[in-house]
Each structure stands twice: as C-alpha cells, then as structure tokens.
C-alpha positions in Angstrom: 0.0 0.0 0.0 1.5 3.5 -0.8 2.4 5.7 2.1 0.1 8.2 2.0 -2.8 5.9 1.7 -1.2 5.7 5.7 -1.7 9.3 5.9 -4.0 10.5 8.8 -4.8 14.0 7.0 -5.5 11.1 3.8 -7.7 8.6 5.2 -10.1 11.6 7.3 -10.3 13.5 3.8 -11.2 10.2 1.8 -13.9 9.4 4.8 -15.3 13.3 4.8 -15.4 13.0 0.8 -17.6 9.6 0.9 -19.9 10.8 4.3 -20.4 14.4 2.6 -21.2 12.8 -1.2 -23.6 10.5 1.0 -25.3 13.1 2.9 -25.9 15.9 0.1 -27.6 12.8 -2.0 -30.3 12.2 1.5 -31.1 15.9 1.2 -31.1 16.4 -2.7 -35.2 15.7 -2.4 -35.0 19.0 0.4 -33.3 21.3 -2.2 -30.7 22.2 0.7 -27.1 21.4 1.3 -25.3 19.8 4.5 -24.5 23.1 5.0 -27.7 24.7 5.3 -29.2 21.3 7.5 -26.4 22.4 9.6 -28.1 25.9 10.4 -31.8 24.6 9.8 -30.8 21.8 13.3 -28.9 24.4 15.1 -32.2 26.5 14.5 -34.1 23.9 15.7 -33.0 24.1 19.0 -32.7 27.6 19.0 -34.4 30.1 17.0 -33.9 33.0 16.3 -30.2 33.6 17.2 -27.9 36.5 15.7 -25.2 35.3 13.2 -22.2 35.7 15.2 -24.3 33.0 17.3 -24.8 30.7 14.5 -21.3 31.2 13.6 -19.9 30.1 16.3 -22.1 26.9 16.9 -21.0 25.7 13.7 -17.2 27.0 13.2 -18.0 29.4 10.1 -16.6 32.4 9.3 -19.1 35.2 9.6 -18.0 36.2 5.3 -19.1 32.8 4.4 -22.5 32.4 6.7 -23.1 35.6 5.5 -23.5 34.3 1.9 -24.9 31.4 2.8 -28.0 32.7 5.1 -28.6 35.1 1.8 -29.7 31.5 -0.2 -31.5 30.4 2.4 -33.9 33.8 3.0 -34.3 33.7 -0.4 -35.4 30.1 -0.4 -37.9 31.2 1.9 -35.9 28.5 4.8 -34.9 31.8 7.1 -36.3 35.3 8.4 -33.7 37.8 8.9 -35.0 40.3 11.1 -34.0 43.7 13.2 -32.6 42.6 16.7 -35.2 44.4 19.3 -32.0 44.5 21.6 -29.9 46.0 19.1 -31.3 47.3 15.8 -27.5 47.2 14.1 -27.5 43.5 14.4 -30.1 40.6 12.5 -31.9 37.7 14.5 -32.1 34.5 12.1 -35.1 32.4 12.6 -36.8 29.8 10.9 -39.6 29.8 8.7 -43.0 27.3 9.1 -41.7 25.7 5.6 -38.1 24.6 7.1 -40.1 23.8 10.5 -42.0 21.4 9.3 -38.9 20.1 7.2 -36.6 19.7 10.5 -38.5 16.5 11.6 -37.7 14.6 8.4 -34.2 15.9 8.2 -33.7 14.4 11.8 -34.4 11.3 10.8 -32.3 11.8 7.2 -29.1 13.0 9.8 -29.8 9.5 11.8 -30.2 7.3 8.7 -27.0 8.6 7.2 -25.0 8.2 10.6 -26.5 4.5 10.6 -25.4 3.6 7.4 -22.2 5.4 7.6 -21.1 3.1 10.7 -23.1 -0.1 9.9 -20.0 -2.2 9.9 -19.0 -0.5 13.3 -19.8 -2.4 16.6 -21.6 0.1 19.3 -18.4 0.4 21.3 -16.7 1.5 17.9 -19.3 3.8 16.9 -18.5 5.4 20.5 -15.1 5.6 20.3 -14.9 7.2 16.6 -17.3 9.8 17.7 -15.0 10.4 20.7 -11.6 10.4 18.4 -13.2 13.0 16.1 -14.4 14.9 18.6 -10.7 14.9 20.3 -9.8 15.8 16.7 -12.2 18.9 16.3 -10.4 21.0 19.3 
C-alpha cells in the first residue's frame, strides 16, 4: 500500500469526501445542502439567534454564513429580522416551511449516521465519535 494511503490527513479527507457525497444525495429531495441542514438543526433548537451566534455553533466564518444565510432567505428556509436589543445587528429564525422540514431531516441526519457506521460495533461507533471529537479541538 503507498504511504500516503497511511496518511491520517488522507484517510479523514477520503472518509469526509464519501460521508459528505452521501449526505448531500439524502437531502437532494429537500433542495438544501449539508451546510444549510447544519443551520436549519442548530435553528431547531434555538431560534432565532444572531449570526455571530450561528457562527460560532457551527465553526463558520461570519463572510461565508453571511453568503450562505442570503440562499436560504431567499429560499424562503430563514427570516432575517432587526434585533429588538440591538437594531444594528439581524436575529435569524426559521420559517413554518423549514419547521415542518426539521422533523424529516432528523431522521435523514440519523439514517446517514446509521449507514455510515453499519459495519461498526456500538463500542466502535462510541469511540470514533470520541476520536473525532478529540480531533475537532
């Protein structure tokens, strides 16, 4: 085998590559991208948040999000509105069409996760989530 098939950096960029391909093909019938499920379940469990906020749930810079958020309001997924609190900063929030979506994309995250580590044993599936967790900070 070659040595960078050895390669750490390698190996995680082949498995993103196959999990991402995977996961953008689940929500092709949704019209969104992993990217944009990523906002829509951190909206889920809390609406109506400012960017910066959404930003740093997810690890974005605010320049990308920015661009990003713009599809989404104009897919009718998100309402950008004046922060009460502060009228020079947005609150994002969800609209009743990506509501009622959030339910089915739950279960789309969860099937993707399932068949992504079917060959894993529970204590594996643990222990890769824990690695790549470890990885992440």
């Amino acid at each position: 085998m070659p040595s960078y098939e050895e390669c750490l950096v390698f190996l995680l960029a082949k498995a993103y590559q196959k999990a991402h391909a995977a996961f953008k093909q689940k929500l092709a019938p949704y019209g969104i991208t992993p990217v944009q499920h990523l906002i829509l379940a951190v909206l889920a469990e809390e609406d109506s948040l400012a960017p910066a906020e959404i930003s740093d749930r997810i690890l974005m810079d605010g320049a990308t999000l920015s661009g990003v958020l713009d599809r989404m309001a104009e897919a009718g997924l998100i309402r950008k509105e004046e922060n009460p609190q502060d009228r020079r900063s947005l609150k994002i929030s969800l609209t009743a069409k990506a509501k009622k979506m959030c339910a089915d994309l739950a279960t789309q995250r969860k099937a993707i996760n399932e068949e992504l580590t079917a060959k894993f044993t529970l204590e594996e599936k643990i222990l890769l989530k824990r690695l790549l967790k470890d990885l992440k900070e």
